[in-house]
PDB file of the backbone (N, CA, C, O) and the ligand in Angstrom, with CONECT records:
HET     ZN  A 101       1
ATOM      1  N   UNK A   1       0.834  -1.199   0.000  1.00  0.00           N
ATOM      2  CA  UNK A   1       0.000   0.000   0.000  1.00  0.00           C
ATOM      3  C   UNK A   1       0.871   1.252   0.000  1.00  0.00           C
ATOM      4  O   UNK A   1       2.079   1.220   0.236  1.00  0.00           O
ATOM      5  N   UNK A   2       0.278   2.203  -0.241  1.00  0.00           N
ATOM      6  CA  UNK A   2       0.990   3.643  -0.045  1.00  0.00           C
ATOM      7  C   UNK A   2       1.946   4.054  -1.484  1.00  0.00           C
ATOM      8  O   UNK A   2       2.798   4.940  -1.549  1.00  0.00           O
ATOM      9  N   UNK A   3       1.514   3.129  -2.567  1.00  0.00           N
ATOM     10  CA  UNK A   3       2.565   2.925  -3.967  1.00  0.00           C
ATOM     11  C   UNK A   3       2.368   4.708  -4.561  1.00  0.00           C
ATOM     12  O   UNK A   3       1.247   5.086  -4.901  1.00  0.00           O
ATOM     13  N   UNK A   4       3.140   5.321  -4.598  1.00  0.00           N
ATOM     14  CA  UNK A   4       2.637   6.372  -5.283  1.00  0.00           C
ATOM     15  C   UNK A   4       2.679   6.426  -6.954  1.00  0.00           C
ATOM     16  O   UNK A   4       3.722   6.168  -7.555  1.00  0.00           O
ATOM     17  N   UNK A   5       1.832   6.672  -7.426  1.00  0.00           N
ATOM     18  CA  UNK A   5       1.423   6.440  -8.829  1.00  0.00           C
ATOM     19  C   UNK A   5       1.941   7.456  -9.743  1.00  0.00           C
ATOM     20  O   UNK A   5       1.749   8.629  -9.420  1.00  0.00           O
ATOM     21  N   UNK A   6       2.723   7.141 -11.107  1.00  0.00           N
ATOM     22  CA  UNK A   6       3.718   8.051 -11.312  1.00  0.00           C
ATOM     23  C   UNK A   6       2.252   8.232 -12.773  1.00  0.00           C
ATOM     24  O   UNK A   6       1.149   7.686 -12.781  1.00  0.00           O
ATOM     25  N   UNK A   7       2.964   9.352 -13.995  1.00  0.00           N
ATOM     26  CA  UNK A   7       2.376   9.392 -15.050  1.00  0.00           C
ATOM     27  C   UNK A   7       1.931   7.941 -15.447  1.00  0.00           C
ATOM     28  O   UNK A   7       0.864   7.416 -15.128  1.00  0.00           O
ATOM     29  N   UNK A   8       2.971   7.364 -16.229  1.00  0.00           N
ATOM     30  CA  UNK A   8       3.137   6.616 -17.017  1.00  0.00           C
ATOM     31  C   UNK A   8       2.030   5.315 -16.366  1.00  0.00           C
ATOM     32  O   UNK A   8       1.502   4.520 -17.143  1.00  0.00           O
ATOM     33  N   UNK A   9       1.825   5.264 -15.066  1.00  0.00           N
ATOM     34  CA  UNK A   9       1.003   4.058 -14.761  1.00  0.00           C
ATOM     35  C   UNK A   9      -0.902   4.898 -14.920  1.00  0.00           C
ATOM     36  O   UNK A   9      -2.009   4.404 -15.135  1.00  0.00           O
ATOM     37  N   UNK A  10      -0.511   6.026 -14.726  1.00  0.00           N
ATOM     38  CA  UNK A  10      -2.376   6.585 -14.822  1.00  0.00           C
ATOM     39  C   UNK A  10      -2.720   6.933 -15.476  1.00  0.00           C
ATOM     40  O   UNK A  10      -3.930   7.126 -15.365  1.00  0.00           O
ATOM     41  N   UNK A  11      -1.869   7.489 -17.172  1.00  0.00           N
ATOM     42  CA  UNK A  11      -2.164   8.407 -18.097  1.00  0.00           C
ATOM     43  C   UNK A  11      -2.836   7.162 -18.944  1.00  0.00           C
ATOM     44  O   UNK A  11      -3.927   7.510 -19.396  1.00  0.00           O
ATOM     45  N   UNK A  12      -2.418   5.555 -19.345  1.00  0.00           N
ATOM     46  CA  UNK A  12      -2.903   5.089 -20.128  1.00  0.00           C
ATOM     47  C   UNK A  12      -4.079   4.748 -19.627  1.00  0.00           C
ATOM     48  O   UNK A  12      -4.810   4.188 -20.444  1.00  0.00           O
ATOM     49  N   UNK A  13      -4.600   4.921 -18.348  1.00  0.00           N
ATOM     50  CA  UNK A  13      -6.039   4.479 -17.949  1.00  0.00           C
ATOM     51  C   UNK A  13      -6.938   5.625 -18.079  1.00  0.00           C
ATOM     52  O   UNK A  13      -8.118   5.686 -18.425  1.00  0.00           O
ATOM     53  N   UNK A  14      -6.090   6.528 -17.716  1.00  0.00           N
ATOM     54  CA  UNK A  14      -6.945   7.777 -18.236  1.00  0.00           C
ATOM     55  C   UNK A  14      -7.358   7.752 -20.025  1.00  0.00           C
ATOM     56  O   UNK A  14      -8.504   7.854 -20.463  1.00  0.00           O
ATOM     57  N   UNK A  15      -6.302   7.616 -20.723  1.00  0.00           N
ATOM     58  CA  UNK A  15      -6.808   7.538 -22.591  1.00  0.00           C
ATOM     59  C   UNK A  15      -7.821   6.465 -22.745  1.00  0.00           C
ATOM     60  O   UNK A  15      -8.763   6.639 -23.518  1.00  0.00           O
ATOM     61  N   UNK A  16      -7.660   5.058 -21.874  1.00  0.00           N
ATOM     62  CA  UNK A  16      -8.582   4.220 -21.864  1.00  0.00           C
ATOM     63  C   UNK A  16     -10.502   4.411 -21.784  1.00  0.00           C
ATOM     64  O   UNK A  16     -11.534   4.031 -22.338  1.00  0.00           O
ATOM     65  N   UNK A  17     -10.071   5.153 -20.832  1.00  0.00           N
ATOM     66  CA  UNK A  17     -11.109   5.958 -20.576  1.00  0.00           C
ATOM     67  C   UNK A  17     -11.854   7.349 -21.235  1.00  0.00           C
ATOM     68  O   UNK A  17     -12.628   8.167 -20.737  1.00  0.00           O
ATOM     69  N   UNK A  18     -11.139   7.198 -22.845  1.00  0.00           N
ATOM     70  CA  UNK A  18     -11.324   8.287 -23.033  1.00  0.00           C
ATOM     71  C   UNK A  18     -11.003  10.248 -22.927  1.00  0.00           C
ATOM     72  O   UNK A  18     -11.284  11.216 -23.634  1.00  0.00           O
ATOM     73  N   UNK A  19     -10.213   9.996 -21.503  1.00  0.00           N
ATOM     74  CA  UNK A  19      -9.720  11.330 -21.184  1.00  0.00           C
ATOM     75  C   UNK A  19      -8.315  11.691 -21.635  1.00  0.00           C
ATOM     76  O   UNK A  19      -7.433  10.951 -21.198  1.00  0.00           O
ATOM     77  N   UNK A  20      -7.997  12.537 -22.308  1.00  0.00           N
ATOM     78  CA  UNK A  20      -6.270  13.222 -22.103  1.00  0.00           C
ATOM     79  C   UNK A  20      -5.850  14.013 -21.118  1.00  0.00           C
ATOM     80  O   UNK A  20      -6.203  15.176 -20.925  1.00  0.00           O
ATOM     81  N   UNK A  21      -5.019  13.318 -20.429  1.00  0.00           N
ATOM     82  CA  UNK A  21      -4.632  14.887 -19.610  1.00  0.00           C
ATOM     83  C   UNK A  21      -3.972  15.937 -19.725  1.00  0.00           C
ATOM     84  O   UNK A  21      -3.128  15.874 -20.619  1.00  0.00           O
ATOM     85  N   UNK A  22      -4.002  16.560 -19.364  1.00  0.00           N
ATOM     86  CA  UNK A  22      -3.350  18.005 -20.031  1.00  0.00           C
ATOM     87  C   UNK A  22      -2.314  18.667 -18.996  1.00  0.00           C
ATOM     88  O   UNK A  22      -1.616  19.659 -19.204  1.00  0.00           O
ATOM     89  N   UNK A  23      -2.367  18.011 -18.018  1.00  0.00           N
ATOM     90  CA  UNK A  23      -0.697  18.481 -17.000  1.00  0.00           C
ATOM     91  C   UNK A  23      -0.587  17.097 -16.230  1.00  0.00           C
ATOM     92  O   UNK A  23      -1.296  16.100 -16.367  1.00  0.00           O
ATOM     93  N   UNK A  24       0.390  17.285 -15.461  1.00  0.00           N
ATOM     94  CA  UNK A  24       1.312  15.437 -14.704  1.00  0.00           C
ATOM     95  C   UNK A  24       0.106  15.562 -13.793  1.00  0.00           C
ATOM     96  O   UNK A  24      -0.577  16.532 -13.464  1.00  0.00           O
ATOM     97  N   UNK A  25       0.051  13.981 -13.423  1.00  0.00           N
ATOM     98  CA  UNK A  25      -1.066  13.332 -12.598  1.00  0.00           C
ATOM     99  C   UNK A  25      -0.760  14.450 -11.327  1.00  0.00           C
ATOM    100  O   UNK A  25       0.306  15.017 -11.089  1.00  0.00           O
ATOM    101  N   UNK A  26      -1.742  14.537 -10.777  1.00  0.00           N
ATOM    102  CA  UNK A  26      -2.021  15.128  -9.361  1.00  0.00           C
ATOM    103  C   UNK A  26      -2.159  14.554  -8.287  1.00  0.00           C
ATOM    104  O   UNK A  26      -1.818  15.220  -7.310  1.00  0.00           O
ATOM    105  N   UNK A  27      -2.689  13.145  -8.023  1.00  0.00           N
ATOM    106  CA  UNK A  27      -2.949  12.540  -7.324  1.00  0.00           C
ATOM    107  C   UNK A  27      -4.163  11.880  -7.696  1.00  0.00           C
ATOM    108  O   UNK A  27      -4.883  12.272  -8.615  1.00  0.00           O
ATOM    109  N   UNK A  28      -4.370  10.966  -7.047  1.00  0.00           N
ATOM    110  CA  UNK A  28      -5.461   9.762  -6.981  1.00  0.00           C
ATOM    111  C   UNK A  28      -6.917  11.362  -6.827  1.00  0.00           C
ATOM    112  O   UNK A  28      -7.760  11.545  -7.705  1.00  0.00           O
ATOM    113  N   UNK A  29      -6.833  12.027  -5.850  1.00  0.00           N
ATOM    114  CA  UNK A  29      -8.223  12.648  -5.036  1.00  0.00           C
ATOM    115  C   UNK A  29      -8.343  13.764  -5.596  1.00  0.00           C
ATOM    116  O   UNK A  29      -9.390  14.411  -5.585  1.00  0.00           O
ATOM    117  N   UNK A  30      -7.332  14.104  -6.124  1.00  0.00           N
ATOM    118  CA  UNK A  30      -7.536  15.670  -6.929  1.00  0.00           C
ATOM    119  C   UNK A  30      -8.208  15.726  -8.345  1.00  0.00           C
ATOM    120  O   UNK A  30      -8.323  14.800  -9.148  1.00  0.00           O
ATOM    121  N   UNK A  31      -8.639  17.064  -8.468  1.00  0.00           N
ATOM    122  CA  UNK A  31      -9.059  16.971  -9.828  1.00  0.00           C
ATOM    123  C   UNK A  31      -8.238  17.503 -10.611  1.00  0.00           C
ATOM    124  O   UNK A  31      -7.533  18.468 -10.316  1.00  0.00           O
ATOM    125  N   UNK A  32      -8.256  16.731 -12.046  1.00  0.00           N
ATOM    126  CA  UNK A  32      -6.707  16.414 -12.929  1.00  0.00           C
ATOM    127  C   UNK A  32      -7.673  17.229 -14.320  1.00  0.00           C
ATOM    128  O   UNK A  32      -8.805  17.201 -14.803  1.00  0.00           O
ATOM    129  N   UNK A  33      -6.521  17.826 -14.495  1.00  0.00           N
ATOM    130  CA  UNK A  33      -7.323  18.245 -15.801  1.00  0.00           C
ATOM    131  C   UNK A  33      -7.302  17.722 -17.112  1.00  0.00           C
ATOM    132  O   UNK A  33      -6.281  17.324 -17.673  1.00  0.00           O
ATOM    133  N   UNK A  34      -8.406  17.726 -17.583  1.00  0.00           N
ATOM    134  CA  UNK A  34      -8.192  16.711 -19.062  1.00  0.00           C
ATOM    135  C   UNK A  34      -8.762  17.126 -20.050  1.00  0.00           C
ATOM    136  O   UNK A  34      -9.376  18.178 -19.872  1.00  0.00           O
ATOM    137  N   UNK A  35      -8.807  16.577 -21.322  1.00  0.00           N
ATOM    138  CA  UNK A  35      -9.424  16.767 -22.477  1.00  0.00           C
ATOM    139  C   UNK A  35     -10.453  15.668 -22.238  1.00  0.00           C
ATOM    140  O   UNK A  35     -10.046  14.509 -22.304  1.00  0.00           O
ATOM    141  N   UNK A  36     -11.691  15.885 -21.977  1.00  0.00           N
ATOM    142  CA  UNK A  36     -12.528  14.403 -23.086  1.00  0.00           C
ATOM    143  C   UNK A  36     -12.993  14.444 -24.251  1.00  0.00           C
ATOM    144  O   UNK A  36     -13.973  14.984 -24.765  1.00  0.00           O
ATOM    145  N   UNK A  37     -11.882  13.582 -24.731  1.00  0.00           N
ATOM    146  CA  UNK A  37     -11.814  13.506 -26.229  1.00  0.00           C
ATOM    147  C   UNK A  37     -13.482  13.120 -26.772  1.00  0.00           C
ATOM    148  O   UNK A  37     -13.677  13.631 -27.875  1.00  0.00           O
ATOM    149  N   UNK A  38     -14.459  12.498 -26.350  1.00  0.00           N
ATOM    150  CA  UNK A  38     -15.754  12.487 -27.033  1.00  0.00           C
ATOM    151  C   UNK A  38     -16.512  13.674 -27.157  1.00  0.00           C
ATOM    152  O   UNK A  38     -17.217  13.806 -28.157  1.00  0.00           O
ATOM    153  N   UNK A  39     -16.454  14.964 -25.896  1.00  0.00           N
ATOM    154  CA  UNK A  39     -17.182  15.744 -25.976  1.00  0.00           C
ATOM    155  C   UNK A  39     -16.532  16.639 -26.315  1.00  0.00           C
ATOM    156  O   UNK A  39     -17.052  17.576 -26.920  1.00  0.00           O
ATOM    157  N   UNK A  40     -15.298  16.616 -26.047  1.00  0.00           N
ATOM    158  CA  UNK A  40     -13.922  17.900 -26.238  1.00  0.00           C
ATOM    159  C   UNK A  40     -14.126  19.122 -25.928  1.00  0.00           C
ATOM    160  O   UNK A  40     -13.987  20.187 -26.528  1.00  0.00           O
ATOM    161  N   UNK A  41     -14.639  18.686 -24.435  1.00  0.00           N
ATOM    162  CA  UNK A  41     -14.461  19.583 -23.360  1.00  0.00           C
ATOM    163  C   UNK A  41     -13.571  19.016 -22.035  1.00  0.00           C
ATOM    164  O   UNK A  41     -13.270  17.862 -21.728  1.00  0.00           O
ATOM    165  N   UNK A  42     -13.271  20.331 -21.368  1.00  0.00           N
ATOM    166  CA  UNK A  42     -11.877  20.139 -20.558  1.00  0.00           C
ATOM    167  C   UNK A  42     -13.036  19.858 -19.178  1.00  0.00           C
ATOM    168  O   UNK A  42     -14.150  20.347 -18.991  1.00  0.00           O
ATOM    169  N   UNK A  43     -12.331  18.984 -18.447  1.00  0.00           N
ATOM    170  CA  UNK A  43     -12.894  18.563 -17.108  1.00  0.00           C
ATOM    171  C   UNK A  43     -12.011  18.009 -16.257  1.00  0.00           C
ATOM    172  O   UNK A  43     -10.972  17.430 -16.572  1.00  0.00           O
ATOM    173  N   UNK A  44     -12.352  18.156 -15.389  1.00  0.00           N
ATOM    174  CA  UNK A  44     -11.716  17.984 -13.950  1.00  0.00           C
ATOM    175  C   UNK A  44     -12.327  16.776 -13.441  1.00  0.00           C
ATOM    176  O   UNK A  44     -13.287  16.780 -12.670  1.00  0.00           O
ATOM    177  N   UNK A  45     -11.720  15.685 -13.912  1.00  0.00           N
ATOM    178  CA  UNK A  45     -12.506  13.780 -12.951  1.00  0.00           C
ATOM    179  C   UNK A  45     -11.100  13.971 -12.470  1.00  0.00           C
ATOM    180  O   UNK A  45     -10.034  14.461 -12.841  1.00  0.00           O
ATOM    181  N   UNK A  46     -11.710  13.245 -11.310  1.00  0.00           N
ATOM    182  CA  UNK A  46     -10.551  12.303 -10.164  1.00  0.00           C
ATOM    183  C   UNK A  46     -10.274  10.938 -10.771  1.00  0.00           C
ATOM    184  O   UNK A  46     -11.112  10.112 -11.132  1.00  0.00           O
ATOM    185  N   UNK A  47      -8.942  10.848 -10.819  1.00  0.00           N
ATOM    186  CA  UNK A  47      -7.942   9.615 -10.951  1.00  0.00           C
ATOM    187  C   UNK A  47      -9.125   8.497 -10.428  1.00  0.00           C
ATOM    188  O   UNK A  47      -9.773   7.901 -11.287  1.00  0.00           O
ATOM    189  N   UNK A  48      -9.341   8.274  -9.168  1.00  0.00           N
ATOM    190  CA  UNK A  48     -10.137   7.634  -8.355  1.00  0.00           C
ATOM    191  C   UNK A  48     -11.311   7.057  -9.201  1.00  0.00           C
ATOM    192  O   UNK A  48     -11.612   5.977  -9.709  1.00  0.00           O
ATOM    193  N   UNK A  49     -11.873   8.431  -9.092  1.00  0.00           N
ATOM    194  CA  UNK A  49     -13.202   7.814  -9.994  1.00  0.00           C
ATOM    195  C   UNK A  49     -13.103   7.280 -11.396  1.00  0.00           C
ATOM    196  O   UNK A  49     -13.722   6.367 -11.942  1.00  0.00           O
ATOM    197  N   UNK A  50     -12.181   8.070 -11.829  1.00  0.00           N
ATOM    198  CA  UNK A  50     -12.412   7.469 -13.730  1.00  0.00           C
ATOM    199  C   UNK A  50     -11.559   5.907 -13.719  1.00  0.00           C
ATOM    200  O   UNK A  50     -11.613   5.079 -14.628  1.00  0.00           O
ATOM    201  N   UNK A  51     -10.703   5.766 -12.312  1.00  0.00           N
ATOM    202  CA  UNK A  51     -10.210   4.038 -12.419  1.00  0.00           C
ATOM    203  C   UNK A  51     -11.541   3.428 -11.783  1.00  0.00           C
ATOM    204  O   UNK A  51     -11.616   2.228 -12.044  1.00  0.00           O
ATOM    205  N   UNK A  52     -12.247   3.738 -11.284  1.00  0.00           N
ATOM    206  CA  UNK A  52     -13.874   3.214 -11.231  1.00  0.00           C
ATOM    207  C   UNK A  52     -15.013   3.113 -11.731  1.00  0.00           C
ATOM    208  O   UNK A  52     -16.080   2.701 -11.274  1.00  0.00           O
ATOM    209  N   UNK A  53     -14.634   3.629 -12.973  1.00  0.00           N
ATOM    210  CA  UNK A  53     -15.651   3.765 -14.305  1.00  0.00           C
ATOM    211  C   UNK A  53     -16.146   4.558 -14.036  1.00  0.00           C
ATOM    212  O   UNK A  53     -17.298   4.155 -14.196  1.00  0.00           O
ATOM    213  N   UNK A  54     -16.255   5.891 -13.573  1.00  0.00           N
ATOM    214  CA  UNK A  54     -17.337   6.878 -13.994  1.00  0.00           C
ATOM    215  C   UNK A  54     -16.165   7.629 -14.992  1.00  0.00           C
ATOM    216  O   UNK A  54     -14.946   7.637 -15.165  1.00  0.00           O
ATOM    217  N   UNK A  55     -17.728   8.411 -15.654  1.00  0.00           N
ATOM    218  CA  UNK A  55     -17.522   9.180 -16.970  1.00  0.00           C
ATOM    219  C   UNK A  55     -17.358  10.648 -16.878  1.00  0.00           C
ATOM    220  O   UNK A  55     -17.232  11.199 -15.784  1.00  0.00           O
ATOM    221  N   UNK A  56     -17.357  11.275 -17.964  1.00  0.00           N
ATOM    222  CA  UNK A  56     -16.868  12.906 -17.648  1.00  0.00           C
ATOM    223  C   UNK A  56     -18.849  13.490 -17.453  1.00  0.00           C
ATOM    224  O   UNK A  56     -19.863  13.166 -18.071  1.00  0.00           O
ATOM    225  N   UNK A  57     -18.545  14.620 -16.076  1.00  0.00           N
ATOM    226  CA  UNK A  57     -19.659  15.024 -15.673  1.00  0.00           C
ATOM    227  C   UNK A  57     -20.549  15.401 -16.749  1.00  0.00           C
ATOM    228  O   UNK A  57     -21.737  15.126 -16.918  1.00  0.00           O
ATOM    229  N   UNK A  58     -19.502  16.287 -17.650  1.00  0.00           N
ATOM    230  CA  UNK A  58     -20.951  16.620 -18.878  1.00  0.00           C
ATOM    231  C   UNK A  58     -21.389  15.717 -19.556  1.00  0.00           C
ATOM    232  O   UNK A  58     -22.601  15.907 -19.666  1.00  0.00           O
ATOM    233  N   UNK A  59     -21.059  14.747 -20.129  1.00  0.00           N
ATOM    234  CA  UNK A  59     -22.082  13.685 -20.825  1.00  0.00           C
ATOM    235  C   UNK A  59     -22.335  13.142 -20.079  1.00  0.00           C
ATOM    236  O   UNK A  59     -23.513  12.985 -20.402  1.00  0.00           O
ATOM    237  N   UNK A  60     -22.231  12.579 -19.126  1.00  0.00           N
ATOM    238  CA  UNK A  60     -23.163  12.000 -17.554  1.00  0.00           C
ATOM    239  C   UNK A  60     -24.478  12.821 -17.559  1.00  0.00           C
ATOM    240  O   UNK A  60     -25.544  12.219 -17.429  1.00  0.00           O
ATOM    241  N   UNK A  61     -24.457  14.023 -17.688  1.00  0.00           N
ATOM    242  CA  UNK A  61     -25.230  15.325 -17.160  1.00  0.00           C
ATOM    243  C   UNK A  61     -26.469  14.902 -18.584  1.00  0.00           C
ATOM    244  O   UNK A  61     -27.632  14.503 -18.638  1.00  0.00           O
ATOM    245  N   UNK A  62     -25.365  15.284 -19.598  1.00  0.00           N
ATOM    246  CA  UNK A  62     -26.428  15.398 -21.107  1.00  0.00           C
ATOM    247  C   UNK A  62     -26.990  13.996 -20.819  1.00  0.00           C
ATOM    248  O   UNK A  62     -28.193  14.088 -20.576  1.00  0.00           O
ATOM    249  N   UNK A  63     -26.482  12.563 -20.754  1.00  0.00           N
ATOM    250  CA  UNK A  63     -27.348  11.541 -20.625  1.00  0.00           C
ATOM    251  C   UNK A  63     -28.432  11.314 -19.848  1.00  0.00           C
ATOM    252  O   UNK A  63     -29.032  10.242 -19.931  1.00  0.00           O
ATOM    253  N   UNK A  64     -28.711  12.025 -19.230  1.00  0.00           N
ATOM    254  CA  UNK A  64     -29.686  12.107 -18.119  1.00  0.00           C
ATOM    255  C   UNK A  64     -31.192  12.347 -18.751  1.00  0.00           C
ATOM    256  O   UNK A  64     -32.228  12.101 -18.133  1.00  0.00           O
ATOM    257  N   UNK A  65     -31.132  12.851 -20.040  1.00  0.00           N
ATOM    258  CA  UNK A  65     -31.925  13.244 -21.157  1.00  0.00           C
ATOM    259  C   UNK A  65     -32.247  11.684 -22.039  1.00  0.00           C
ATOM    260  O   UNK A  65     -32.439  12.112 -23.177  1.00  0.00           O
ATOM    261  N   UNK A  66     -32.335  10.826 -22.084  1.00  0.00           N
ATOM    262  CA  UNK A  66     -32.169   9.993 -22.927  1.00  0.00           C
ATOM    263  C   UNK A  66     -33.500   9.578 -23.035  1.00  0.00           C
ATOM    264  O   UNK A  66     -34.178  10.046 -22.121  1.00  0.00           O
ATOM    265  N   UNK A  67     -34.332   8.641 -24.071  1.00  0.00           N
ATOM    266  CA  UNK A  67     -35.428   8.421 -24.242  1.00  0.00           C
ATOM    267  C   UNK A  67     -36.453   7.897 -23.323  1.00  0.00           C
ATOM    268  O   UNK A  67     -37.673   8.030 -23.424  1.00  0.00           O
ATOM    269  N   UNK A  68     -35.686   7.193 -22.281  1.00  0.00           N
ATOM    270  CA  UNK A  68     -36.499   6.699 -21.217  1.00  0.00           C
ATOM    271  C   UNK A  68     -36.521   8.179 -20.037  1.00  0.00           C
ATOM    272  O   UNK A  68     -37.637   8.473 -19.607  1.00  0.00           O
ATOM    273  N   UNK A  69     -35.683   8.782 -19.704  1.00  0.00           N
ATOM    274  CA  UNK A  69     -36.171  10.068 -19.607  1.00  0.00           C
ATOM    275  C   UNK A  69     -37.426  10.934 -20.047  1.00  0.00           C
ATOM    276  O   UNK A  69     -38.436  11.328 -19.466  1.00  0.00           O
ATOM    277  N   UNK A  70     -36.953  11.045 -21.237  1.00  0.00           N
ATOM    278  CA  UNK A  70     -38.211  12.344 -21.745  1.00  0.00           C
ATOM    279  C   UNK A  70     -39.964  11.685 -21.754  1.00  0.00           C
ATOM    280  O   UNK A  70     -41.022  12.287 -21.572  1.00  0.00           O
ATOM    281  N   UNK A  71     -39.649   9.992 -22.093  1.00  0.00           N
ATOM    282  CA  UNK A  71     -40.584   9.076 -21.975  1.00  0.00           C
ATOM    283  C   UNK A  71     -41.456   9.645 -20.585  1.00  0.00           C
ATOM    284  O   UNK A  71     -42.666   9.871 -20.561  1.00  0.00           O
ATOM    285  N   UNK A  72     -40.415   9.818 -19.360  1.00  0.00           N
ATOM    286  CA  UNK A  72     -40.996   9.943 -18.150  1.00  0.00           C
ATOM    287  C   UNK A  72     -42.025  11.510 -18.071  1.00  0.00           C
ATOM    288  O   UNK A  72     -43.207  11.760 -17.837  1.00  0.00           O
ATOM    289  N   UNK A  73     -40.804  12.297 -18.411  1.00  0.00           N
ATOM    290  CA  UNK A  73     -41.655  13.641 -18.442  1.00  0.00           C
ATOM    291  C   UNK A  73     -42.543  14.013 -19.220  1.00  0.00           C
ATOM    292  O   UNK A  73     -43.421  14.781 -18.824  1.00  0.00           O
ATOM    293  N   UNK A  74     -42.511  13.571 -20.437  1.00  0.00           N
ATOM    294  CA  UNK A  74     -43.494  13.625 -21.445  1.00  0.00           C
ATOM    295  C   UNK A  74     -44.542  12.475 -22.020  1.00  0.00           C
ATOM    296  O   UNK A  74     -44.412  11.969 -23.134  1.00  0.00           O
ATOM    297  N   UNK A  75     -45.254  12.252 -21.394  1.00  0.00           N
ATOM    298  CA  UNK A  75     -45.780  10.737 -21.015  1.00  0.00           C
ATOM    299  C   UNK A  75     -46.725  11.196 -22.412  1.00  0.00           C
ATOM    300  O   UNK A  75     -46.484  10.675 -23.501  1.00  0.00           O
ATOM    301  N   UNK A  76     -47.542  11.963 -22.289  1.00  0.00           N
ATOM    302  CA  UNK A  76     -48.357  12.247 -23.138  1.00  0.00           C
ATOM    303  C   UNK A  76     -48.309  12.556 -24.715  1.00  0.00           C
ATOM    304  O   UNK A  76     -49.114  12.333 -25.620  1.00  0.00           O
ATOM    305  N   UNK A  77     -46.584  13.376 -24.665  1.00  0.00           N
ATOM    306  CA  UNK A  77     -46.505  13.596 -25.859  1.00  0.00           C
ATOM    307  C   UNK A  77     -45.587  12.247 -26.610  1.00  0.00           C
ATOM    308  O   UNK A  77     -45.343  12.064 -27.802  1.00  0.00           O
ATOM    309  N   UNK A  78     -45.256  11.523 -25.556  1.00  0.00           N
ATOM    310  CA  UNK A  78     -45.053  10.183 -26.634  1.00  0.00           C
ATOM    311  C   UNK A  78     -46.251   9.557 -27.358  1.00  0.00           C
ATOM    312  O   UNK A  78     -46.414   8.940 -28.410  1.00  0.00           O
ATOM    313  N   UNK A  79     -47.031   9.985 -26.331  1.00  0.00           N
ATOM    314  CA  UNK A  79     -48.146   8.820 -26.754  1.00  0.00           C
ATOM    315  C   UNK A  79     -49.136   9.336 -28.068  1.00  0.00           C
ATOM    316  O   UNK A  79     -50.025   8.626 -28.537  1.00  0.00           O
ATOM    317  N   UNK A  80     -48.888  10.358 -28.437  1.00  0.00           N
ATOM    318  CA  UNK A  80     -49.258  11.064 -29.355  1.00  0.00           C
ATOM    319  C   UNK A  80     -48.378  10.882 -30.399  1.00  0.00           C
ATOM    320  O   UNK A  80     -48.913  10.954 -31.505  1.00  0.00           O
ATOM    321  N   UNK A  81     -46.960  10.626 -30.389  1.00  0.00           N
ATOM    322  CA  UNK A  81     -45.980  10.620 -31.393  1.00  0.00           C
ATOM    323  C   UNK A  81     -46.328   8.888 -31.915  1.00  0.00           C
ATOM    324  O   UNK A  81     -46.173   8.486 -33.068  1.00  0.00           O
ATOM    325  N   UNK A  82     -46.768   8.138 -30.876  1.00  0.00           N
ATOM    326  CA  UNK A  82     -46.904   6.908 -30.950  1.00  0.00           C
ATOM    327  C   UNK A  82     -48.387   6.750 -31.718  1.00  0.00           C
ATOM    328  O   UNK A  82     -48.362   6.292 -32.860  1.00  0.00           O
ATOM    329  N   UNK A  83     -49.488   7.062 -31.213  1.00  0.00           N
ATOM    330  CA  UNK A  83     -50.764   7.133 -31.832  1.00  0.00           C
ATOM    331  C   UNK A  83     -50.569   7.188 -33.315  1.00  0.00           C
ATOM    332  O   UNK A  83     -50.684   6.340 -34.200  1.00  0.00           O
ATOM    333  N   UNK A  84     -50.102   8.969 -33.304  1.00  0.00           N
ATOM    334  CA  UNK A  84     -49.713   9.435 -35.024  1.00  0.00           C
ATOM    335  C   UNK A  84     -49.007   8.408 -36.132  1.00  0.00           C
ATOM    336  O   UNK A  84     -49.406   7.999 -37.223  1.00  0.00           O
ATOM    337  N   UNK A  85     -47.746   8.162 -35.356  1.00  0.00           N
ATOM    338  CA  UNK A  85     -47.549   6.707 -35.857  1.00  0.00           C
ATOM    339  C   UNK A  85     -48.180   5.624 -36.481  1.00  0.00           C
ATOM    340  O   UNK A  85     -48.142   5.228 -37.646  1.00  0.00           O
ATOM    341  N   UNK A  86     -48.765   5.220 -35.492  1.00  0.00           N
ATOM    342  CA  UNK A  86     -50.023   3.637 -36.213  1.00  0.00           C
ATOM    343  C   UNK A  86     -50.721   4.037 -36.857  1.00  0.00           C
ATOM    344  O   UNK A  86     -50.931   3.659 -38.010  1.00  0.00           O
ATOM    345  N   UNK A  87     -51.452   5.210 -36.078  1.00  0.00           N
ATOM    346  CA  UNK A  87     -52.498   5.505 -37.529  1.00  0.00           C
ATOM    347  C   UNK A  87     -52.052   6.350 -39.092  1.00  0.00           C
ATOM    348  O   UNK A  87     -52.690   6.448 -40.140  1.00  0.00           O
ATOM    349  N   UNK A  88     -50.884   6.800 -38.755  1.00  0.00           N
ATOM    350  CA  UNK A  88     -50.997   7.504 -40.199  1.00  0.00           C
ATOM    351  C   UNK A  88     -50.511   6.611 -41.246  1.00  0.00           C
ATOM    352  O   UNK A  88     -50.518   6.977 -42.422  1.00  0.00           O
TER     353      UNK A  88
HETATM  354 ZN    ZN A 101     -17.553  14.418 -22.001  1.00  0.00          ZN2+
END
């Protein structure tokens, strides 16, 4: 225990993950700054978390929107998109 984690062992889990970083690791708890290359916006995940599979906050955030979402809030106007559907 207590291994301190240099670049070279966190940066390829970080690209794994999608993120670049953009200055030397900080530590496991800090927030590291990165590129995420899918949304290509700069964010601040913890070492910690992104070796635990979570994702960068903004597409976390935007997914929160997804069809079973809007399904929820818009109960009615699916069912209208759905109606229109069969019958037309
Ligand atoms: Zn992102």
């Amino acid at each position: 225990m207590g291994i301190k984690l240099t670049d070279s062992d966190t940066i390829p889990i970080m690209l794994e993950s999608g993120f670049k970083p953009l200055e030397s690791y900080p530590g496991a708890n800090t927030p590291w700054k990165c590129l995420h290359i899918e949304c290509g916006q700069i964010v601040y995940p913890r070492f910690s978390n992104v070796k635990n599979g979570k994702g960068c906050k903004i597409c976390s955030g935007n997914q929160k929107f997804t069809e079973e979402k809007v399904k929820e809030i818009f109960p009615f106007a699916m069912d209208k998109m759905v109606l229109k559907y069969r019958f037309s």
